[in-house]
C-alpha positions as CSV (number, residue, x, y, z in Angstrom):
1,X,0.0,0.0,0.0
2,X,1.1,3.4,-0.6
3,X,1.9,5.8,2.0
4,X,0.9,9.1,2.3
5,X,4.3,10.9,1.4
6,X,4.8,8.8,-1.3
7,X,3.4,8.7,-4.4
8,X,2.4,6.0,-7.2
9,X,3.6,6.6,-10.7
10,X,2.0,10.1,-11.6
11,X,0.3,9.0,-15.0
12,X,-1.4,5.7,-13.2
13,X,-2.4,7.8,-10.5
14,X,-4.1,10.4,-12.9
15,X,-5.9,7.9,-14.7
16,X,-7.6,6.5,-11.5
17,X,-8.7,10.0,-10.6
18,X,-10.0,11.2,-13.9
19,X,-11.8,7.7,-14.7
20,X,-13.9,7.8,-10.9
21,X,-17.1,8.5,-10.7
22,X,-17.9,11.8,-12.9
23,X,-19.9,12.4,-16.3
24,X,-17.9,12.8,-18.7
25,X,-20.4,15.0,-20.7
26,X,-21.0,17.3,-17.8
27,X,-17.6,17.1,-16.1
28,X,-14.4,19.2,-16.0
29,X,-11.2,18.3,-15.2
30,X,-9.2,20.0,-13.0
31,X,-5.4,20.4,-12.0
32,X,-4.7,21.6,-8.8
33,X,-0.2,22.6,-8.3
34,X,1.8,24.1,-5.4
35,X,4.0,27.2,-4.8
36,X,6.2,26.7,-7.8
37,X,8.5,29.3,-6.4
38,X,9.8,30.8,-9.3
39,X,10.0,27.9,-11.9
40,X,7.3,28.4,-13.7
41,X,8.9,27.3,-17.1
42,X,9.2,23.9,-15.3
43,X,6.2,24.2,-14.1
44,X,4.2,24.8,-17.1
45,X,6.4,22.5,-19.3
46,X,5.5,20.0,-16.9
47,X,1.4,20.9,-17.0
48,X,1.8,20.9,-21.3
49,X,3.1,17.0,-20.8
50,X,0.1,16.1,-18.2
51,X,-2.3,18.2,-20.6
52,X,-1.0,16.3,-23.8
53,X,-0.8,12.3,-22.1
54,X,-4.0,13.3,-19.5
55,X,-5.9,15.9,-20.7
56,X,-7.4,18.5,-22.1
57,X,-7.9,20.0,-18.9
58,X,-10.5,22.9,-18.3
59,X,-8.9,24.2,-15.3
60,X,-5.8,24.8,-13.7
61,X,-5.8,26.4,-10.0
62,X,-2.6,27.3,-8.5
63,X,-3.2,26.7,-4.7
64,X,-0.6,29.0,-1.9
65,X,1.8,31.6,-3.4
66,X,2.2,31.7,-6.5
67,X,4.2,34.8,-7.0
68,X,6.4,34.8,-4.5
69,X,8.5,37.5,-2.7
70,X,10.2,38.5,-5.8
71,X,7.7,39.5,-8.7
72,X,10.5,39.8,-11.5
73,X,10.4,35.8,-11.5
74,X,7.1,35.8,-12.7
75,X,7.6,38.7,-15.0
76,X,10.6,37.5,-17.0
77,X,9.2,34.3,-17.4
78,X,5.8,36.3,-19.0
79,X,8.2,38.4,-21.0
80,X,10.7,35.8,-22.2
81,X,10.9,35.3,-25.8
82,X,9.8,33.4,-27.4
83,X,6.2,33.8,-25.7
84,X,5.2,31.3,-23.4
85,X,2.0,29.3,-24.3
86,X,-0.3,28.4,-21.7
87,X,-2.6,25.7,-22.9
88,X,-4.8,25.5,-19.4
89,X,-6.4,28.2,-18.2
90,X,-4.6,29.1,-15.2
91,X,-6.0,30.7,-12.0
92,X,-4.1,31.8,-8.6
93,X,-4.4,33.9,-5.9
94,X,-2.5,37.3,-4.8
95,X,-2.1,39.4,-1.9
96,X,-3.0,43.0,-2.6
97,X,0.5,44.2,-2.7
98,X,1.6,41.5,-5.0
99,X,-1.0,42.7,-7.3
100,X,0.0,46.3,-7.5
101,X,3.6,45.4,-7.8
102,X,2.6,42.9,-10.5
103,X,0.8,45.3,-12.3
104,X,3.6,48.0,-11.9
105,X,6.5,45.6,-13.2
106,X,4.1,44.4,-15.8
107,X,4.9,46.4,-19.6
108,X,1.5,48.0,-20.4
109,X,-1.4,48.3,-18.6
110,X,-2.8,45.6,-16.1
111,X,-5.3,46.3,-13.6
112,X,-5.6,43.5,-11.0
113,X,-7.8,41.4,-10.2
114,X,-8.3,40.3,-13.6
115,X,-6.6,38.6,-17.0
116,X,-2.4,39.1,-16.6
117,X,-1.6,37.1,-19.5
118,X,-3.3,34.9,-22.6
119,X,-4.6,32.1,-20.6
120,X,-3.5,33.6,-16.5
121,X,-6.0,35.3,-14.8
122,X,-5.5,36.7,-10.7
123,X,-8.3,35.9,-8.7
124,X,-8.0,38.2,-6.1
125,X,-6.9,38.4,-2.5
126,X,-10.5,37.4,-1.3
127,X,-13.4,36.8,-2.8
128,X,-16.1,33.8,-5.3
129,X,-15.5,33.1,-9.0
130,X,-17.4,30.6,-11.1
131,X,-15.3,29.7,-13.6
132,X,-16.8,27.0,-16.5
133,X,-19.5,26.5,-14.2
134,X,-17.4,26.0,-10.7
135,X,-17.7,27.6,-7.8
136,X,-14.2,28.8,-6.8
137,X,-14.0,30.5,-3.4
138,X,-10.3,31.5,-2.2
139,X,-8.7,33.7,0.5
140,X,-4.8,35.4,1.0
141,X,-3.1,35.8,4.6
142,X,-3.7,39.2,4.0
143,X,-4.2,41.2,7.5
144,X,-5.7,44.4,6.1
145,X,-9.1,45.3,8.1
146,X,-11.1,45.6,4.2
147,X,-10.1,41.9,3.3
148,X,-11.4,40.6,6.5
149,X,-14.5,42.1,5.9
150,X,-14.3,40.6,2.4
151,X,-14.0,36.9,4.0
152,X,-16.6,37.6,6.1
153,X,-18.9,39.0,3.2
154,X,-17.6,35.7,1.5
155,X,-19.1,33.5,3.7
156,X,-22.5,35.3,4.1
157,X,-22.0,35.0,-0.4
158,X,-21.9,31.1,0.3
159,X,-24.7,31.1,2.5
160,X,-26.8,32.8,-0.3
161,X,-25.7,31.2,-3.6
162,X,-24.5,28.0,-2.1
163,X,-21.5,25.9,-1.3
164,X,-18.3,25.8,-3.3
165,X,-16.7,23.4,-5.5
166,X,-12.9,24.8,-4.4
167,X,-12.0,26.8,-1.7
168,X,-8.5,27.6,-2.3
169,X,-6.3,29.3,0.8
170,X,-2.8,29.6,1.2
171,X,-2.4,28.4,5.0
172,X,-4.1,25.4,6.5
173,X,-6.8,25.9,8.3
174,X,-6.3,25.5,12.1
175,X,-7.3,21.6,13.6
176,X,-7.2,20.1,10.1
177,X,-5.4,16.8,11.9
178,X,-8.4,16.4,14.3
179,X,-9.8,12.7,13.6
180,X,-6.8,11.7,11.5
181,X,-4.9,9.0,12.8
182,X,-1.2,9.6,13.5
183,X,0.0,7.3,10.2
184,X,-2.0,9.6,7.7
185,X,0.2,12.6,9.1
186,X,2.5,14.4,6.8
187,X,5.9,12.9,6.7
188,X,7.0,16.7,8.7
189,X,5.0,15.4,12.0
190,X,5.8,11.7,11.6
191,X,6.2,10.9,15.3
192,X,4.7,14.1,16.4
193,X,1.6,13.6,18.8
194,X,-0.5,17.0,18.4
195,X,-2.5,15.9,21.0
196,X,0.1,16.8,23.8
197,X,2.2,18.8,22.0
198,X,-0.3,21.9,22.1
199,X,2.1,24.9,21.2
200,X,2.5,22.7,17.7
201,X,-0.9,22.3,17.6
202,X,-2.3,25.5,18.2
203,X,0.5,26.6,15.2
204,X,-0.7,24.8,12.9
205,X,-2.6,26.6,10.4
206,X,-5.0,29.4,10.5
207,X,-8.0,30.1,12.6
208,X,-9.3,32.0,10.5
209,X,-9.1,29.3,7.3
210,X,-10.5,27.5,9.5
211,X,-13.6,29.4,10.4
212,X,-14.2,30.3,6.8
213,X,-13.5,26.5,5.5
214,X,-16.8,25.3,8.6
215,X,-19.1,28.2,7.0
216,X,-18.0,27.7,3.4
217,X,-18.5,23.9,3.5
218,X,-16.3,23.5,-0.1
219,X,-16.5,20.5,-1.9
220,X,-13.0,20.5,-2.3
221,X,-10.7,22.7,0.0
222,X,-6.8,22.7,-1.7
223,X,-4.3,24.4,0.4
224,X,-0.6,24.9,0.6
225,X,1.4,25.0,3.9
226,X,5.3,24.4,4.8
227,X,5.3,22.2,1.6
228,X,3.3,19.1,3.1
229,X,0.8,16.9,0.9
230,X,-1.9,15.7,2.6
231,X,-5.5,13.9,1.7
232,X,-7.2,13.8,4.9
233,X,-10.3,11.4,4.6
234,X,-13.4,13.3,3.8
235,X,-15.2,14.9,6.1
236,X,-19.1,15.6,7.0
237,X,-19.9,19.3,7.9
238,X,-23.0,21.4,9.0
239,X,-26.6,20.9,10.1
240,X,-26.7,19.3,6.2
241,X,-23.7,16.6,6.7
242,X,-22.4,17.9,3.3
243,X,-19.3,16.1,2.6
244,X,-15.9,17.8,2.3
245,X,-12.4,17.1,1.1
246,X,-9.4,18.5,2.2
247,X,-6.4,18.4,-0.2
248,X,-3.2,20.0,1.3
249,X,-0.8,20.2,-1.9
250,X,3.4,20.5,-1.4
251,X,5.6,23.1,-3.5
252,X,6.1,21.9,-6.8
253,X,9.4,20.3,-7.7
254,X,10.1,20.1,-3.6
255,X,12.9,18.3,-2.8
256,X,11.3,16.1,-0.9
257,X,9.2,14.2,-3.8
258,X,5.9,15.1,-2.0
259,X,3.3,15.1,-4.3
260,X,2.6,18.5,-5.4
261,X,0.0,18.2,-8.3
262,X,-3.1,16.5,-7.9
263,X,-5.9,16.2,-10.9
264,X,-9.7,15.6,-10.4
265,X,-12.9,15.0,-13.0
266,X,-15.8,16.7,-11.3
267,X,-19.3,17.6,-12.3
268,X,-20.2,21.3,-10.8
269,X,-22.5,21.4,-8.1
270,X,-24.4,23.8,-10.0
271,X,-25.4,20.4,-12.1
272,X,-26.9,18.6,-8.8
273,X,-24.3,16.0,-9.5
274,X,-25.2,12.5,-7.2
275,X,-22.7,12.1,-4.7
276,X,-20.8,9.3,-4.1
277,X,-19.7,8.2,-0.8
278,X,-15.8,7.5,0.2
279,X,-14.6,4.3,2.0
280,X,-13.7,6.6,4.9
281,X,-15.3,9.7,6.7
282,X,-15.0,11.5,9.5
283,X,-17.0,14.3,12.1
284,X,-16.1,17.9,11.1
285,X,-12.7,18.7,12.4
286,X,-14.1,22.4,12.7
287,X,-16.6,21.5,15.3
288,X,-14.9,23.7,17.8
289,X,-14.4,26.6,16.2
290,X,-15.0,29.8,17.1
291,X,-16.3,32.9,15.5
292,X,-14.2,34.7,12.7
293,X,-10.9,35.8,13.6
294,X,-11.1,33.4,16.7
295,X,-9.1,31.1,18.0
296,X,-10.2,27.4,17.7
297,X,-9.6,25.0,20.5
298,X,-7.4,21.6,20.3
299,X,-9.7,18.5,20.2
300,X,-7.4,15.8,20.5
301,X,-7.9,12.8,17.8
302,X,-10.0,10.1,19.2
303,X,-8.1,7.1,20.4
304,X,-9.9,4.1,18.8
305,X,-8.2,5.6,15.3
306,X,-10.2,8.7,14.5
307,X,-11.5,7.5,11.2
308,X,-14.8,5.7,10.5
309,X,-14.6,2.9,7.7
310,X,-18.2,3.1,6.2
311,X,-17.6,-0.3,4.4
312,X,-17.0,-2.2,7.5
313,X,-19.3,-3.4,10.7
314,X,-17.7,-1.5,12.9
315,X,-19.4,0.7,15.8
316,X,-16.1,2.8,17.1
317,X,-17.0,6.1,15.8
318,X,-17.2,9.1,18.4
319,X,-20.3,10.6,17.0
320,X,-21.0,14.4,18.1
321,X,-24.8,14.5,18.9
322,X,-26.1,15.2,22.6
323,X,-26.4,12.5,24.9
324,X,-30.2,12.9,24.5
325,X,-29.9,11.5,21.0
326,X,-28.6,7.9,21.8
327,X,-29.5,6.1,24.5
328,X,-30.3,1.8,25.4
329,X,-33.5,1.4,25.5
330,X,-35.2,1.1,29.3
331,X,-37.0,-1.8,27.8
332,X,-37.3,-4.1,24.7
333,X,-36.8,-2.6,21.6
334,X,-38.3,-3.7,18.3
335,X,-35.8,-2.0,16.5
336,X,-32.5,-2.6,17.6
337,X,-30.6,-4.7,15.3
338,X,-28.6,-6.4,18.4
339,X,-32.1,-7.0,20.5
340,X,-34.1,-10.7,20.5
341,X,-36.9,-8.8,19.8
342,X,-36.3,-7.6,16.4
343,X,-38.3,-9.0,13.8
344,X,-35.3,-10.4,11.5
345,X,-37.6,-11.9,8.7
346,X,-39.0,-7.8,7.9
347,X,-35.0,-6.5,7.0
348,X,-34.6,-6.2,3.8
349,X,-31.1,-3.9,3.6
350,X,-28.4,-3.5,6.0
351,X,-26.3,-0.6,5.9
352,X,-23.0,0.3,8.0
353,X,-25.3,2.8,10.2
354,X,-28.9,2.0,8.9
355,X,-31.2,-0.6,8.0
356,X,-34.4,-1.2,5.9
357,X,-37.2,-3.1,7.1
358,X,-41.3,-3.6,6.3
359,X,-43.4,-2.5,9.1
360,X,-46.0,-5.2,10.5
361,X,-49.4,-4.1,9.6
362,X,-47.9,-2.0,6.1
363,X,-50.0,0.7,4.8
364,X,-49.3,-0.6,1.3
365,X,-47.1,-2.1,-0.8
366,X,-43.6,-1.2,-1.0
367,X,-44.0,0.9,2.3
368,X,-41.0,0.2,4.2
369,X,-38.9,1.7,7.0
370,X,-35.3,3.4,7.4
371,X,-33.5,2.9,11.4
372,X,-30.6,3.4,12.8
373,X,-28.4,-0.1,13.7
374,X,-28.2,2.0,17.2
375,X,-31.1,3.3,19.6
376,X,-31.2,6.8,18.4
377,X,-34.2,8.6,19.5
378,X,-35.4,11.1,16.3
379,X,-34.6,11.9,13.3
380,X,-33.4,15.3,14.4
381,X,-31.0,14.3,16.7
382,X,-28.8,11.6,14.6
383,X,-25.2,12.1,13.7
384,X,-24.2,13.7,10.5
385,X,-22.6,10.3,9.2
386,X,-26.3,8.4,10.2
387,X,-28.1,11.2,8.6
388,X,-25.6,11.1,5.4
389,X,-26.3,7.3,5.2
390,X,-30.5,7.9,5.8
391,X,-30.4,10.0,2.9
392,X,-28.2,7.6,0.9
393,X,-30.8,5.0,1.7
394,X,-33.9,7.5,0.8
395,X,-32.3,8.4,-2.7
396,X,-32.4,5.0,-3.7
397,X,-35.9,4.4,-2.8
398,X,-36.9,7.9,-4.6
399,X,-35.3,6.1,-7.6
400,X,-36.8,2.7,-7.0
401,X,-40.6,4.7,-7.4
402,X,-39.4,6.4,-10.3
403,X,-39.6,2.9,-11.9
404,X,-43.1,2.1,-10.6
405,X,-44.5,5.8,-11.5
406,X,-44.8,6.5,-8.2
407,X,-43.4,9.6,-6.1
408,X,-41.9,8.8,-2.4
409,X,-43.8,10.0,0.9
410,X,-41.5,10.6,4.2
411,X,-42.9,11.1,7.6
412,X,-41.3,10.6,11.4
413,X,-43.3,10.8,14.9
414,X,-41.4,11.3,18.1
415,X,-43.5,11.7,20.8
416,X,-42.6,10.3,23.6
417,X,-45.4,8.4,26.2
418,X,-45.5,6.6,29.3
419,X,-45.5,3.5,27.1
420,X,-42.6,4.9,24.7
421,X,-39.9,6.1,26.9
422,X,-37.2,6.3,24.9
423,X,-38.3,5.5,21.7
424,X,-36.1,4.3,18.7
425,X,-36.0,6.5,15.6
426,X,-37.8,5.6,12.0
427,X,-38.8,6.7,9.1
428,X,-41.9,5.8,7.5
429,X,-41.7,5.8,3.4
430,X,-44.5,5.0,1.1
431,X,-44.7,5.7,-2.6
432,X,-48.0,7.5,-3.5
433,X,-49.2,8.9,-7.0
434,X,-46.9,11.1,-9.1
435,X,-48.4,15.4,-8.5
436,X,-49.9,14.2,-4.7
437,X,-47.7,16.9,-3.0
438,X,-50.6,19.6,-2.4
439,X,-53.2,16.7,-2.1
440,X,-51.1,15.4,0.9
441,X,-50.3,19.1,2.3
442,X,-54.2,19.5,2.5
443,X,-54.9,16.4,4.1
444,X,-52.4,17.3,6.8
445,X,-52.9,20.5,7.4
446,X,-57.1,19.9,7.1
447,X,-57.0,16.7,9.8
448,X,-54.4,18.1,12.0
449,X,-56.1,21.6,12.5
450,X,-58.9,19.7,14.0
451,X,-56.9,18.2,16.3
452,X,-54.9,20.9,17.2
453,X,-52.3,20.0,15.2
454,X,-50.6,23.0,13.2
455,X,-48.0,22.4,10.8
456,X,-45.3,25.2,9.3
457,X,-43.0,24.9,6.7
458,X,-39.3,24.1,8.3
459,X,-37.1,26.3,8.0
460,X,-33.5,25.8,8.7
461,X,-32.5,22.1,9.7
462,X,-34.9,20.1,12.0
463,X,-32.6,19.9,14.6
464,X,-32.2,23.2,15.2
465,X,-36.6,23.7,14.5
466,X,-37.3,21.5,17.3
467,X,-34.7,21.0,19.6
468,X,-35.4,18.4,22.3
469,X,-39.2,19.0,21.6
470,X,-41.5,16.2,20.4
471,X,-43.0,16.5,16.8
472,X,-43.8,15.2,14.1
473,X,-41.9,15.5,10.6
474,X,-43.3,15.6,7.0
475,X,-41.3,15.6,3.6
476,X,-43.2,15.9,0.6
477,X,-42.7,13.8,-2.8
478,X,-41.8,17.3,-4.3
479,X,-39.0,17.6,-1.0
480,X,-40.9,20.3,0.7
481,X,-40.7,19.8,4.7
482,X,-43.2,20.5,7.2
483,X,-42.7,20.3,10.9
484,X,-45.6,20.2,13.9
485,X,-43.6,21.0,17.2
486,X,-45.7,19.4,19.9
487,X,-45.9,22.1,23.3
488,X,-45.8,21.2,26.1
489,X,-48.0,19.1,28.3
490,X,-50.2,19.1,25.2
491,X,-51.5,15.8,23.9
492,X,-50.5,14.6,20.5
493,X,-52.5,12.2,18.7
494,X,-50.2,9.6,17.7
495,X,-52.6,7.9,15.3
496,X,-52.9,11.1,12.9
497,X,-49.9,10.5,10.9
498,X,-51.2,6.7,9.8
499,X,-54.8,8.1,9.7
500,X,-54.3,10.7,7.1
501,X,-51.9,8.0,4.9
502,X,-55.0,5.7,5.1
503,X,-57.6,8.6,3.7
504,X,-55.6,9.4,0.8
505,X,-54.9,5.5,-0.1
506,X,-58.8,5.8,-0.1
507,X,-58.4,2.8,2.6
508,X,-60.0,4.1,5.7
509,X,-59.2,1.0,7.8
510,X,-55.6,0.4,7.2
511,X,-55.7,3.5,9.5
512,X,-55.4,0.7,12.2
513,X,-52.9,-1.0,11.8
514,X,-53.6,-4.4,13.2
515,X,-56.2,-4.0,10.3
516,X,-53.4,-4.9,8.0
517,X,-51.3,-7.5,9.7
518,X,-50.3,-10.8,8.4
519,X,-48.8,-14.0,8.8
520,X,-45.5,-14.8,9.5
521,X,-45.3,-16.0,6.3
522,X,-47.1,-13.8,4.4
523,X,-44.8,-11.0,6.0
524,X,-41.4,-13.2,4.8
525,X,-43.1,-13.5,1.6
526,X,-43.6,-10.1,1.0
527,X,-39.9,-9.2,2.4
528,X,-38.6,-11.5,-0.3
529,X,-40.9,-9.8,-2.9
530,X,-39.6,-6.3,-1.7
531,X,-35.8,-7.2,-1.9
532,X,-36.1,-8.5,-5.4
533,X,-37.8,-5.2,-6.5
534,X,-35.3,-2.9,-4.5
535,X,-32.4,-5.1,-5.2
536,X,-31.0,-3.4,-8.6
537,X,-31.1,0.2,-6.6
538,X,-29.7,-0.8,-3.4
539,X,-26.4,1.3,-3.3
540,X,-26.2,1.1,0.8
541,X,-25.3,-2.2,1.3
């Protein structure tokens, strides 16, 4: 196996990355290079070679400094005769007084930010881009007061128009180690242990890359720092478990043979490309941080490894939620995977995190369930990687009722009774007709106001909507949300949810469900039936 500060062959590695998992008709492929500290004929003889063998590339982002201390590099190599051709489009990043001391030493006139040279454009100090349909958000150790404001207006931008593709910065950001086991480290802090050596730690990258890197939630973050590579494994971040990569790229033509160019085939997130899960994940190593300009505290990596293998069984992840959210059960549970008293013959798909089962007593056919492995007590309260795996698990059964013409139908309960005291999380999904999104928002919103039941469109994540509060949760085939928070020491029907299914299947008695229980057999029968059908979009397993 490779390690991580050494490199396979260049041209085999290139290959894997520009083959995996991208549309080809839709996708651009991108080159991502170091500092090249003033060889930039080697530099873009070397990109020419990758473009002609690997190519043509769309893109090509130069992540850290790319003009250096001395702008007369740069200049005589833009000057030298005869002209140098640059056959990728070439982006990078420059502090404001490399700018105006590019564009004085340049011949001519050249106002910065902007095009430098055929084919070289300067991004900025601070600031968003799309360029040929990416999102490109980027950021210069620059410590004037009007650039700060600018990251801060950056991320507010994000927050708007959405998320990045790239977010390229020239330091680190601050507690990018956190949940990275000690053998994936840079070959600089080989037999370093950031977790008691805190002055190291607390060094180590910026605070503020780090801030801007939790509220931009890039796709891809490349950085360049003290000439380390590093791949971290992805990561999940914000109320939306959005999944993040970290790429820290070394100088090119270092010394040390670290691997300072690194090339990748991505569809825009403008497209609404489908996401494909890594092997390996972990929590947000930004958890901690603290507002902009603030420092972020040292969370030492966890000790069973730090990293979360999502093809394995294994259960030694340090998930982040509140205590509230997973608890054993203060009686039998039905649900637990690990309890006698689940009923074995209803699964129909086991995940790492989640599993699939038919309910006893189904509304219909193809209704089926999504839990957690674990006793996790709502929806709103799972981990980002269960919640990344529930959605996993929800996209394919949207696409398995594509194929039957139908449209998929979401709904939770958690209300908690005297009976129920910790209950364990589920989703009910059932496919209904294609265009029933305002039928089914009527039938809510009509039975639950007479009894007292008043749904709202959620806004925000339901986590933060409902907090610890019982409710019940609604997603529409057409992905709208609605949320009834229950108040307190008010009763909550718990039969509504089931009742108004069972009006709109024009079935009123499948509203009990003992109305619609079957066999032992029938109920293997029909698990059998529902694994064949599901079987050919089953991604989770």
């Amino acid at each position: 196996q490779t390690k991580p500060n050494q490199t396979k062959p260049l041209n085999h590695t290139m290959s894997a990355l520009l083959t995996a998992g991208s549309d080809a008709a839709q996708s651009v492929k991108v080159l991502a290079v170091g500092p090249p500290n003033g060889t930039y004929a080697r530099l873009f003889k070397r990109i020419d070679r990758l473009n002609s063998k690997n190519g043509p590339f769309g893109v090509l982002l130069c992540v850290g400094d790319f003009v250096g201390s001395d702008v007369n590099a740069l200049v005589s190599f833009l000057t030298s005769s005869p002209s140098p051709l640059l056959k990728v489009t070439t982006y990078f990043t420059a502090t404001l007084a490399q700018q105006q001391a590019l564009s004085d030493a340049l011949p001519g006139e050249c106002s910065l930010p902007g095009l430098v040279y055929p084919n070289l454009y300067c991004l900025g100090a601070v600031g968003m881009q799309e360029v040929k349909g990416l999102r490109i958000a980027y950021t210069c150790p620059d410590a004037s007061e009007s650039l700060m404001g600018d990251a801060v207006g950056l991320a507010k931008r994000c927050s708007v128009e959405g998320r990045p593709d790239f977010f390229l910065s020239w330091h680190w950001p601050n507690g990018i180690l956190r949940f990275v086991s000690k053998d994936e480290y840079p070959s600089k802090l080989k037999g370093v242990d950031l977790a008691e050596n805190f002055v190291m730690a607390a060094a180590l990258g910026s605070p503020v890359v780090s801030a801007l890197a939790e509220r931009l939630r890039p796709r891809y973050h490349f950085s360049a720092h003290e000439s380390m590579w590093l791949k971290r494994p992805a990561y999940l971040s914000g109320p939306t478990a959005d999944l993040c990569q970290f790429v820290g790229i070394a100088d090119f033509g270092n010394a040390q043979k670290e691997k300072d160019i690194y090339a990748i085939n991505l569809v825009p997130l403008s497209q609404r490309p489908q996401l494909q899960m890594p092997p390996a994940v972990t929590m947000d190593p930004y958890n901690l941080a603290a507002a902009m300009g603030g420092g972020v505290a040292l969370l030492p990596p966890p000790t069973q490894g730090g990293m979360r293998m999502l093809g394995q069984k294994r259960r030694d992840f340090q998930h982040s939620h509140s205590d509230r959210s997973q608890k054993r059960p203060k009686g039998p549970c039905w649900f637990c995977l690990k309890s006698p008293d689940v009923a074995t013959h209803l699964i129909t798909s086991i995940g790492t995190e989640v599993y699939l089962a038919l309910p006893k007593g189904g509304l219909c056919l193809n209704h089926v369930l999504i839990i957690p492995v674990e006793h996790v007590l709502s929806y709103a309260s799972v981990s980002p990687v269960v919640g990344t795996e529930i959605q996993g698990y929800l996209d394919c059964i949207r696409a398995f009722f594509e194929s039957l013409n139908m449209e998929m139908l979401v709904w939770e309960r958690f209300v908690t009774t005297d009976s129920i005291t910790d209950p364990h999380m589920h989703l009910q999904v059932i496919p209904v007709k294609k265009g029933a999104s305002d039928t089914v928002k009527t039938l809510f919103e009509g039975m639950g106001a007479r009894a007292k039941v008043r749904f709202e469109p959620l806004q925000g994540s339901l986590r933060e909507t409902v907090g610890s509060a019982p409710y019940l949760y609604l997603r529409l085939p057409n992905g709208s949300e609605l949320v009834h928070v229950v108040p307190p020491d008010v009763h909550h029907p718990l039969g509504l949810a089931r009742q108004v299914m069972a009006h709109l299947l024009e079935n009123p008695a499948a509203a009990q469900w003992r109305e619609c229980a079957k066999s032992k057999e029938e109920e293997e029968a029909g698990t059998a039936e529902f694994k064949k059908a599901f079987g050919p979009f089953d991604k989770m397993q």
